[in-house]
N, C-alpha and C positions, 0 to 999 in steps of 0.2 A: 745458370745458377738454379740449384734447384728451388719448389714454390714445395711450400706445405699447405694443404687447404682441408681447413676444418670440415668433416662427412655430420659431426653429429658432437653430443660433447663429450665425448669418449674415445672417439676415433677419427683420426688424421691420414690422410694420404700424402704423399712427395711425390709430388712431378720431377720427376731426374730425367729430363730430356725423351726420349721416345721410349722411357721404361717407368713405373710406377712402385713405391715400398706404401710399408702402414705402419702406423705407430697407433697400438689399443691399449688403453688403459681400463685395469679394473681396479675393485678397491683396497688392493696390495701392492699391487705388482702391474707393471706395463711390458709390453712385446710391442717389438719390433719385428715385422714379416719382411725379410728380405732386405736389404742393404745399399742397394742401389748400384749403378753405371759410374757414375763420376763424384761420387758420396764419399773417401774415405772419411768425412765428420760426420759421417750418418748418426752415428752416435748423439755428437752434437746436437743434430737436428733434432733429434728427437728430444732428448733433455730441455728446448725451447719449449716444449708444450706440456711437457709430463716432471713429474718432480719424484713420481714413485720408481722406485728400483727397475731397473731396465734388464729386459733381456732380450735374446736375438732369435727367432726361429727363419730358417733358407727353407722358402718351397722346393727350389733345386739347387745349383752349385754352377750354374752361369757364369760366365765375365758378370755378364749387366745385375746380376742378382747380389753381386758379395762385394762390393769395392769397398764396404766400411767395414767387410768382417775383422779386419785385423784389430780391431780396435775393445775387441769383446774377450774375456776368458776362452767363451765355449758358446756354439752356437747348435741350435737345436737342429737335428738335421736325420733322415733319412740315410742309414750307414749302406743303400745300395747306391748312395751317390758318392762314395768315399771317394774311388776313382777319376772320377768325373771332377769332384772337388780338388783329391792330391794332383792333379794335371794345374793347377792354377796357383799353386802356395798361397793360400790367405788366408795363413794364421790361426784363426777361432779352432781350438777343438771342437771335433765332433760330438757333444750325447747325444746319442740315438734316438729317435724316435719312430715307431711305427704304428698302422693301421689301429683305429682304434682308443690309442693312447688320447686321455684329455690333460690339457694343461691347463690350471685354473690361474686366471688372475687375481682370484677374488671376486667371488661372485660373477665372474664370466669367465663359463669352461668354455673350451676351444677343442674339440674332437678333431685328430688327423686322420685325416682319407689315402690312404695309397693308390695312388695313378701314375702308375709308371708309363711311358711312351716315349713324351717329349724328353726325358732322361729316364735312365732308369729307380732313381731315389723321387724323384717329383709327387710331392704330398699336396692336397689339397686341403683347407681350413676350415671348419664348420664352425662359424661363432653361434652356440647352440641358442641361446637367448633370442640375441638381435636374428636370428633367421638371416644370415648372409653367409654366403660361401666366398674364401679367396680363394683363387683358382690358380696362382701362376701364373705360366706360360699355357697353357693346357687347353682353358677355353677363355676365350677371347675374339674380337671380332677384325684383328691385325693379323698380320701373317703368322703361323705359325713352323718354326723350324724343324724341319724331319733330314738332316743328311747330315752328313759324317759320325763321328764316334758318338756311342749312348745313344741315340735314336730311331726307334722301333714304331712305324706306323702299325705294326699287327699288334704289338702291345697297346697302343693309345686305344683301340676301339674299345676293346673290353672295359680299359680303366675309366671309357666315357658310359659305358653303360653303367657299370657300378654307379658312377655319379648321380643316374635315372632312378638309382632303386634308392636316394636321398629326397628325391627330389618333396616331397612332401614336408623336408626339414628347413628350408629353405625360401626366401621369398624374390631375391636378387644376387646377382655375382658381383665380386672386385675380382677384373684382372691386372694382372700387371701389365697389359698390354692396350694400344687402342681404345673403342669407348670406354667410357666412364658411366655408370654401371652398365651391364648386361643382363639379361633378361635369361631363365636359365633355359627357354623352349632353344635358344644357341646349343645346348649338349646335343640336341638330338641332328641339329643341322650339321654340324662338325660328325658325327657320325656318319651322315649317310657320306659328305662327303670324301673321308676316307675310307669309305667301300668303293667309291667309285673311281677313286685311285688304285687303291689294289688291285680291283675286278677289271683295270684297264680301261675305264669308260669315260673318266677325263682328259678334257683336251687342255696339257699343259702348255709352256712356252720357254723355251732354254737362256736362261740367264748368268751370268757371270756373280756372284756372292762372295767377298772378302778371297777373291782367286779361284774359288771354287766355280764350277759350273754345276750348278740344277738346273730342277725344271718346276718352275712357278704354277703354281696350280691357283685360281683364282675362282672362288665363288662369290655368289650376292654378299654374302655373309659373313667372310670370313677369307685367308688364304692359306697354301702348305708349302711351302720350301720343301722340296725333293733329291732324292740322290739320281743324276743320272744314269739309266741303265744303257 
């Protein structure tokens, strides 16, 4: 069963089993960031805390990210995840959203980041006020998924350095994954470590994953689900 646990008096997290959503209210309008694993009343959930008009934004277009989309008109989303998302049928139309774009709640804008990698529509959140970044799947200090369709380790470095040239905006992360917050000096460790994936200099371990085989790469820090070459 999922937990919702109060961050502040504006903003709610959902524990949905080994994945995490957000429900942020401003003084019109509330968002919901992602939808959860096993949620499709994610909707619901969120109406338990918030009473202001609800809407939906998807970091990416996951299984674990969208189980309550169907339950939405339209859900804010990154249209280079169309793909990614039309593979899953879940409902919510797409508007768009890209780099730059702020959505306000009412006195709290929300700036979307493009970091494409871990998919390729994958946006990052800048609550510009509260100084928090949600990050997705992208940074985080659980394993992070790099193999089969949509996933680009040479894309994710670049869109972690972008994150670096924020970093003054910013004072802690939400990810959807693993701890609960993170600290953002993790961008630059999730960097090096996929340079030294690329460059050949990590030493992986070949694992079985939902029938797939990769190769687990494992830092202090953090880890990468690989495609086997």
């Amino acid at each position: 069963m999922a937990e919702v646990i109060r961050i502040n008096e504006n903003t709610w997290r959902v524990e949905d089993g080994m994945v995490r959503f957000f429900v942020l209210e401003g003084m019109e309008k509330a968002l919901m960031i992602d939808s959860g694993m096993t949620t499709p009343n994610a909707m619901d959930i969120a109406k338990t805390v918030t009473k202001k008009p609800l809407e939906l934004l998807n970091t990416h277009a996951d299984r674990d990210h969208i189980s309550g989309n169907g339950a939405f008109e339209f859900c804010y989303m990154s249209p280079a995840e169309e793909g990614n998302y039309g593979m899953k049928g879940s409902g919510a139309a797409i508007r768009p959203i890209k780099e730059g774009d702020v959505l306000d709640l009412g006195d709290r804008p929300l700036e979307i980041i493009d970091i494409p990698g871990h998919t390729p529509g994958s946006v990052a959140i800048l609550d510009v006020n509260a100084r928090v970044l949600f990050s997705g799947d992208s940074v985080q200090s659980g394993t992070i998924y790099m193999f089969g369709p949509f996933r680009n380790l040479a894309d994710y470095i670049p869109s972690m350095q972008k994150l670096c040239t924020y970093r003054n905006r910013f004072d802690v992360i939400y990810p959807s994954h693993g701890a609960f917050p993170v600290e953002p000096a993790l961008i630059e460790k999730l960097i090096g470590g996929a340079r030294e994936i690329l460059d050949g200099k990590a030493q992986g371990e070949v694992k079985e994953l939902f029938g797939n085989q990769v190769i687990h790469y494992q830092f202090p820090y953090a880890g990468f689900f690989c495609e086997l070459k």
